[in-house]
N, C-alpha and C positions, 0 to 999 in steps of 0.2 A: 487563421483568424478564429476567435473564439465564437463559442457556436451562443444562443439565445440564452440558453440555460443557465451556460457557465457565465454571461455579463449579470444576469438576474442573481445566483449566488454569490457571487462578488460581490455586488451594491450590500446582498444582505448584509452579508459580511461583516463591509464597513458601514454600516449602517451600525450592527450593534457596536461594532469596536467605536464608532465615533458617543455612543450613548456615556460609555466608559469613561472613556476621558472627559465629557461634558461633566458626570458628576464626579469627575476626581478633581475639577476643576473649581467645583464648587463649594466641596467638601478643603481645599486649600484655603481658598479664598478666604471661605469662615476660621481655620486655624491659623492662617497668616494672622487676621486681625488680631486674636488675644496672643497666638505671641510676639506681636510687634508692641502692644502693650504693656507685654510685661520687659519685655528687651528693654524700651524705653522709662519706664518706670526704676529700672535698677541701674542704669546709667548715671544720675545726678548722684547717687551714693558710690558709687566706685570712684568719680572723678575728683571730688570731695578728699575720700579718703587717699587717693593718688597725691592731690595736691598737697594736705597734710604732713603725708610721710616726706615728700621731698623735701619739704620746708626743713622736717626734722632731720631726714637725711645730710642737710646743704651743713647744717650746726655741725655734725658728725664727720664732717669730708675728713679724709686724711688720716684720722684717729685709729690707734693700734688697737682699741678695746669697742670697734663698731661690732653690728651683731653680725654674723655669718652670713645670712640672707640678704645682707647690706654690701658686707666688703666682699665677696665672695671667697673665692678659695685661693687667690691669689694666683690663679690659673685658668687659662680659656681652652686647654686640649679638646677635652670631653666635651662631645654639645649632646645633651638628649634634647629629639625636636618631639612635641606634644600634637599630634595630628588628630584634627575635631573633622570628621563627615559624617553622613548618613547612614543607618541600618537598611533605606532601602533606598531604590532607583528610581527611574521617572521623574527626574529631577533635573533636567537639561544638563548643562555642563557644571551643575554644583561640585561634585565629586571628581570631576575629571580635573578643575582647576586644580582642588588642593592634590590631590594626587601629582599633576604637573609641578608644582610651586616646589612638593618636598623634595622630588627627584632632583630636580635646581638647586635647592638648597643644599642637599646630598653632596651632590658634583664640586659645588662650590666647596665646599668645607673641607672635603677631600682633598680639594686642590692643594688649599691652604694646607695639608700633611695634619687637619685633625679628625678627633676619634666620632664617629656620628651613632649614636644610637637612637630605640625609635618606642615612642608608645602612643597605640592607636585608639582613635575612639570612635565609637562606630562600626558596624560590620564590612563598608566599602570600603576604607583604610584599610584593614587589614587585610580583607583580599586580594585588594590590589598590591600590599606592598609584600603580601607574603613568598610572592611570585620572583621577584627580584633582591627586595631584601630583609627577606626571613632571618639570617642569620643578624639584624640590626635589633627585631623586635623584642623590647622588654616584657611589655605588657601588651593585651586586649581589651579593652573594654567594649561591649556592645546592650542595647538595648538602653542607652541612657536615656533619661526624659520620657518617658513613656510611662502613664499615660501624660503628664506634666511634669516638668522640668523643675526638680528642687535641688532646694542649697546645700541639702544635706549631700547631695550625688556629688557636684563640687568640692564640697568640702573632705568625700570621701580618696577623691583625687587629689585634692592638695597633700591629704597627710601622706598618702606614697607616693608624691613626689619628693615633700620632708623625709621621710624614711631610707628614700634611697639619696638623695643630697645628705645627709646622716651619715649613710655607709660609703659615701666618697665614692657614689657610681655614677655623676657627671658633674662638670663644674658649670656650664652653664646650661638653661632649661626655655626655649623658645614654644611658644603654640602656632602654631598654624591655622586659621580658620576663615570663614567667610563672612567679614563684617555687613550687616545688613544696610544701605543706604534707602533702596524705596524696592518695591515687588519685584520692578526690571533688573536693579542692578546692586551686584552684590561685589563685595571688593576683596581679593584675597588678602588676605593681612596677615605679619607676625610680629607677634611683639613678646621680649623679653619676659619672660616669670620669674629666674633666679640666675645671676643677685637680683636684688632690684636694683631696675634702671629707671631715673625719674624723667619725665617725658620731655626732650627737647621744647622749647617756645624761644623767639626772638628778641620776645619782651619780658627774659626773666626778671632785668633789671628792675625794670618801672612795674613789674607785678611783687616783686618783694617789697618795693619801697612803697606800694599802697597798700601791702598788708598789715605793713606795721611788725613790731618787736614783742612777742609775747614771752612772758615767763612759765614754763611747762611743769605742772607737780602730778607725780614724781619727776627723776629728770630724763632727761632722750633719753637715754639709751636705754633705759628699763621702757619707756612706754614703747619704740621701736620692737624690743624685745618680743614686746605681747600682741603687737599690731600688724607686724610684717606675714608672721604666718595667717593672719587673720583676712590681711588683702590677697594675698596670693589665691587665698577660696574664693574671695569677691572677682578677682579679675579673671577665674577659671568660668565663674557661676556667669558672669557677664559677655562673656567668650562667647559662651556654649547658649545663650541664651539669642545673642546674635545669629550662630550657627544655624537654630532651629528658624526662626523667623527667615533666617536667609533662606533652608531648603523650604518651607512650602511657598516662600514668594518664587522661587526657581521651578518649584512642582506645577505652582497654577499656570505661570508664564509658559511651561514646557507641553499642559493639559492644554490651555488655552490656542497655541498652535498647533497642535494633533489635533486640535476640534475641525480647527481650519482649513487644515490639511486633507483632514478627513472630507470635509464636503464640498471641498473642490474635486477630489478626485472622482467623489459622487457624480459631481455635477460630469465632468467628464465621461464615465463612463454610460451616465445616461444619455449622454446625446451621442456616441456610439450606438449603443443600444437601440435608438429610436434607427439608427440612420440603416443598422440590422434588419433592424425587425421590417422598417417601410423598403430593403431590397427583398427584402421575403417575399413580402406581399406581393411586390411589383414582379416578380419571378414566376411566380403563381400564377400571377395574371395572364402574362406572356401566355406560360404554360397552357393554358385555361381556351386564352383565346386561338391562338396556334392550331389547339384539337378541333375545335371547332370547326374553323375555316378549313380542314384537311377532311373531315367529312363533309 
């Protein structure tokens, strides 16, 4: 059994470690909010721009002279997967999903007898995947978004993604990431970068036919031309903007129960402690009174 001392340096302990997590928890909380606003704020322009391109895409279906990022490469061997986590930890299971989801992904594709290559973003991706499949990894990226997350970092990623779709070093281009819903729950998601794929609905029907028939100057395929590479930065910059919001709602959620956990076990070991200390005493006593009555 532990002696007075060592229940007394424990509590210290987690006393400070629980201080820790209180203000990492709070220190989230406040960067959860501005980038849940800025996450949500660049959503109505990606989704715009999505809806657009498909319309112009659906004109383009079929056509031998659609632009590359459209029709693809006429091949689905090669998949590079685009994997968004964290530079650090403390983040409950944010990194641990997507890490799980690529290995999945992996397995799967494999199966199917194609080619899987991999580019990481983040210092956790690549850690983790360096271990098992290094020999996948194209690229590293770490330290993005920091101190804030700009377009320009996206857009720095889209052109080597164009660069290598350029030199025919995969046909199709998937991301991986954690779409942000609310602080608690964050959703693994993938969706398609190149070609482009325009986003499945039920009601494509009855949404074309209330958009109506526009005539476009220049014509599709030159505005696709100039536009495609253009979304591919917006749906990376949108991605990765989600990402962030997802890991400090996962950080404060993660802080938030380390608080909890912390002063339970407090509380626990204080009333050990007391139930210690009051056999001491009563030992003592014994002791005390004992001598006594023997002389």
């Amino acid at each position: 059994m532990a002696t007075l001392k060592e229940l007394r340096n424990r509590i210290r302990s987690i006393r400070s470690t629980q201080k820790i997590t209180s203000a990492q928890k709070m220190v989230a909380a406040s960067r959860l909010r501005r980038a849940q606003e800025q996450a949500e704020a660049a959503r109505p322009y990606a989704q715009r721009m999505e809806r657009m391109l498909s319309s112009l895409a659906a004109s383009l279906k079929g056509q031998t002279n659609a632009a590359p990022l459209l029709a693809g490469t006429g091949s689905d061997q090669v998949h590079l997967l685009l994997v968004a986590t964290s530079d650090r930890g403390l983040a409950g299971g944010f990194n641990a999903s997507i890490i799980r989801e690529t290995r999945r992904t992996i397995r799967q594709l494999e199966s199917q007898g194609k080619t899987v290559k991999l580019v990481t973003l983040g210092r956790k991706a690549r850690d983790a995947l360096r271990r098992d499949q290094g020999k996948r990894i194209m690229e590293s990226r770490i330290e993005i978004g920091r101190p804030r997350l700009r377009f320009e970092e996206a857009q720095a990623i889209a052109q080597a993604l164009l660069a290598l779709y350029a030199d025919k070093q995969f046909d199709v281009c998937t991301i991986v990431y954690n779409h942000f819903r609310s602080a608690i729950s964050q959703i693994v998601t993938k969706q398609q970068l190149i070609p482009f794929s325009p986003p499945e609905s039920a009601n494509d029907n009855a949404e074309a036919a209330s958009r109506g028939v526009y005539d476009f100057e220049p014509e599709d395929g030159q505005i696709l031309n100039e536009l495609l590479p253009r979304n591919l930065a917006v749906q990376i910059y949108t991605a990765l903007l989600d990402s962030v919001a997802s890991e400090w709602g996962a950080r404060m959620t993660a802080m938030d129960n380390a608080t909890r956990n912390a002063g339970d076990i407090i509380n626990t070991l204080n009333i050990t402690y007391n139930r210690s200390r009051q056999a001491a005493i009563t030992k003592e006593l014994i002791e005390i009174i004992s001598g006594a009555e023997a002389l």
